[in-house]
FILOMAR-450125 format. One line per 10 residues: number of its first residue (from 1); their letters; for each residue x, y, z of C-alpha. Coordinates in steps of 0.5 Angstrom, whole numbers, padded with zeros to 4 digits. Layout:
residues N
NUM = a = X,Y,Z ~ ...
//
This chain:
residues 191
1 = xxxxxxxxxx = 0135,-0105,-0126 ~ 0138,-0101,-0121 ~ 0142,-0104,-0115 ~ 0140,-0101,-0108 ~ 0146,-0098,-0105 ~ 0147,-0094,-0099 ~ 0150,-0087,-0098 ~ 0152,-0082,-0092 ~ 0146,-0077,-0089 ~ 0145,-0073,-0084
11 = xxxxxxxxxx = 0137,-0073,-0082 ~ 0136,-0067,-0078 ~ 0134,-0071,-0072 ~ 0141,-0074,-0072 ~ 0145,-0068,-0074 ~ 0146,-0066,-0066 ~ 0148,-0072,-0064 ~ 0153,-0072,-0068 ~ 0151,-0078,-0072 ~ 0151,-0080,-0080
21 = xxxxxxxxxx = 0146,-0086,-0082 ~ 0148,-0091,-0087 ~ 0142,-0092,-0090 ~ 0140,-0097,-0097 ~ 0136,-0094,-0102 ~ 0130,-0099,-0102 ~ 0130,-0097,-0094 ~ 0130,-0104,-0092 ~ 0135,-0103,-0086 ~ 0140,-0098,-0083
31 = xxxxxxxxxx = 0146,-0097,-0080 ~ 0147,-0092,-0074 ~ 0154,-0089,-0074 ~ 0157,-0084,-0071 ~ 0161,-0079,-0075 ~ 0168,-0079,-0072 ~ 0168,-0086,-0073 ~ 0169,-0087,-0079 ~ 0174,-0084,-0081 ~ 0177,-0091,-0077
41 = xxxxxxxxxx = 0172,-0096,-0080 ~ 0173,-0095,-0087 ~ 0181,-0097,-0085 ~ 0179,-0104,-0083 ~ 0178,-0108,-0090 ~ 0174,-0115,-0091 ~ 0180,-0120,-0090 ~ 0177,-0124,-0097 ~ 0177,-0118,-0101 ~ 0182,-0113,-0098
51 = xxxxxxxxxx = 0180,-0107,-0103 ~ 0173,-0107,-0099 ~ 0172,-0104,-0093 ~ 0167,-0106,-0087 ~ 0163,-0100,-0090 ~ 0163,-0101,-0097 ~ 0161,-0109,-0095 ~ 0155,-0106,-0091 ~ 0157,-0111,-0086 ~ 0157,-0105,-0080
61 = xxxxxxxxxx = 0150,-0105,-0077 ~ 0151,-0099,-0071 ~ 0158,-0095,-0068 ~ 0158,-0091,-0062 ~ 0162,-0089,-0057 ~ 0159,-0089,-0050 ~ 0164,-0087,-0044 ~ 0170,-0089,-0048 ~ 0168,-0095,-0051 ~ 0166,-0096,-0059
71 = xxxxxxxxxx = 0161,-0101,-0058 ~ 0160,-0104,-0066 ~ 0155,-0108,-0068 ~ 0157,-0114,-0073 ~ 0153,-0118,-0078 ~ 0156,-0123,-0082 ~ 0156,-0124,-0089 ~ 0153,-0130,-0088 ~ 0152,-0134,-0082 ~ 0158,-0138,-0080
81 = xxxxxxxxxx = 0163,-0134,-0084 ~ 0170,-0135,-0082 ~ 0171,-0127,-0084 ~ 0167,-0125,-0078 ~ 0173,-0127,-0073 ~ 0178,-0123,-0077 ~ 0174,-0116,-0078 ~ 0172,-0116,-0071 ~ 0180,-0117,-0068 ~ 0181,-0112,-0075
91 = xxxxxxxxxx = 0176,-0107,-0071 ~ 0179,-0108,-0065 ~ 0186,-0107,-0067 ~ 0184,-0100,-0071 ~ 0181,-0097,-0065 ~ 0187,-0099,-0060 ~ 0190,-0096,-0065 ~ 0187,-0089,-0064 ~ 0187,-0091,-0056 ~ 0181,-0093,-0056
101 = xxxxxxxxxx = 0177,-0100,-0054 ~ 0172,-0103,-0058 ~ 0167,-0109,-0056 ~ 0164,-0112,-0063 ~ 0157,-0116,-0063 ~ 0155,-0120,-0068 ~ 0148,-0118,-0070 ~ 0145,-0124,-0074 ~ 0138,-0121,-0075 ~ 0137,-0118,-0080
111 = xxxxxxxxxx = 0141,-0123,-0084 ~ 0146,-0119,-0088 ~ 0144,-0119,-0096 ~ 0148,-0116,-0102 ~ 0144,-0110,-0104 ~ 0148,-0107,-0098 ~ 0154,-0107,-0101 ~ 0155,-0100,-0103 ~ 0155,-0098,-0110 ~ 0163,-0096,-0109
121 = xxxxxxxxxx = 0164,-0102,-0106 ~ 0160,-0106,-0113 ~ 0165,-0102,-0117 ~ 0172,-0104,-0112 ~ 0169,-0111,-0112 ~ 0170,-0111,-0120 ~ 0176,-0107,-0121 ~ 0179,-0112,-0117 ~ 0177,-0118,-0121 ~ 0170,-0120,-0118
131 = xxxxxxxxxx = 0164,-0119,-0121 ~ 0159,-0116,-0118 ~ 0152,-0120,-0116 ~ 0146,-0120,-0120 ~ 0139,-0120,-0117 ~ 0137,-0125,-0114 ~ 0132,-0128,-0120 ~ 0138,-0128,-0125 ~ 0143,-0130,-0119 ~ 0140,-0137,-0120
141 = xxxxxxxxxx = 0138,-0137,-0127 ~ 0146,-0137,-0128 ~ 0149,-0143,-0122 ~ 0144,-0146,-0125 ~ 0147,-0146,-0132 ~ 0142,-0144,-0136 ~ 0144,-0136,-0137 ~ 0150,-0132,-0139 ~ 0149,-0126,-0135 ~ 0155,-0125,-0130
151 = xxxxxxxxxx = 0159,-0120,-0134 ~ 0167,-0122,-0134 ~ 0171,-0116,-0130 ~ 0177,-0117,-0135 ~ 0173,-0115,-0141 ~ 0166,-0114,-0140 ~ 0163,-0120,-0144 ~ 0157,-0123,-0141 ~ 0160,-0130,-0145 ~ 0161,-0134,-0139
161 = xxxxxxxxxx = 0160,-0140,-0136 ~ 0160,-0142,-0129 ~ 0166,-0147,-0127 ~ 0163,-0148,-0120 ~ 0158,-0147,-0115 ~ 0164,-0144,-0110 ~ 0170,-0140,-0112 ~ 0175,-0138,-0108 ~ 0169,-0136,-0102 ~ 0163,-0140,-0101
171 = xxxxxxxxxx = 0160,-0133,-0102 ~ 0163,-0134,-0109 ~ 0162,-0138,-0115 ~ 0168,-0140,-0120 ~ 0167,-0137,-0128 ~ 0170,-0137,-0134 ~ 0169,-0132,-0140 ~ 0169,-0136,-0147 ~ 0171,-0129,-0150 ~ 0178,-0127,-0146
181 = xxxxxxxxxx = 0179,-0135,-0143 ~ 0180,-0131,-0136 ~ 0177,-0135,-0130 ~ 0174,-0130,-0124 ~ 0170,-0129,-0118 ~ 0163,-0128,-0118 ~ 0160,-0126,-0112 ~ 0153,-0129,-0111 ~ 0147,-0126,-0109 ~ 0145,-0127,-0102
191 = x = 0138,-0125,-0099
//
């Protein structure tokens, strides 16, 4: 299966603007940021997974700066997500930083899912110990217990089975490899 991801270009139509669009490979959504911005938002890290920045969780919907302000739209990983508070006053602080201020707005619609992490965000994820999402049909075949599919990020077995239903984050269920006994993280599919 190949797992959608998103990836920096340039359309033509954006070029002179200065803009790049984050855009997922299925083209189901688009973000709109300008260039000289992200140099900043890679610095602002997910709370719960400090190895992932704000753009390789996907979560940055739109970046622009109008008349000195940089407005940022926000969609939360899911809805209700205690993170979203951080990484919004994480945002903040990082432009305050450069003396720039920043108005976040949380964008509920569309919903966020995990196909917009990006491929170097999946790869962070499991360097740090959590295992990537499976697609959605597989995601409920092993919280239900009926498959062993989640591959362990210590050894690469797919001997595992899962512990609970949520891990260290209500996004995250609790597994254990049967091969290496190690517990992790598996981040669940959402869409």
């Amino acid at each position: 299966m190949v797992r959608p991801y998103f990836t920096l270009s340039a359309p033509d139509s954006c070029r002179d603007e200065g803009f790049l669009i984050y855009k997922n490979k299925l083209l189901t959504e688009t973000a709109k940021i300008q260039s000289h911005l992200i140099p900043v938002l890679k610095t602002v890290s997910d709370p719960e997974i400090p190895v992932l920045s704000v753009l390789d969780l996907g979560v940055i919907r739109e970046a622009i700066e109008e008349n000195g302000i940089v407005k940022i739209k926000l969609t939360p990983t899911y809805s209700g997500c205690p993170a979203m508070d951080v990484i919004a006053d994480d945002l903040k602080a990082a432009f305050s930083e450069i003396s720039k201020k920043a108005e976040v707005e949380l964008v509920l619609s569309p919903a966020w899912s995990t196909d917009w992490i990006s491929e170097e965000g999946l790869q962070k994820m499991e360097e740090y110990g959590i295992a990537r999402p499976l697609s959605e049909s597989h995601d409920k075949d092993v919280l239900l217990g009926e498959k062993k599919m989640v591959k362990c990020p210590q050894c690469g077995s797919t001997n595992t089975h899962l512990v609970s239903q949520f891990g260290s984050t209500a996004c995250k269920a609790l597994f254990k490899c049967d091969d290496c006994q190690e517990t992790f993280d598996y981040f669940k599919c959402l869409k």
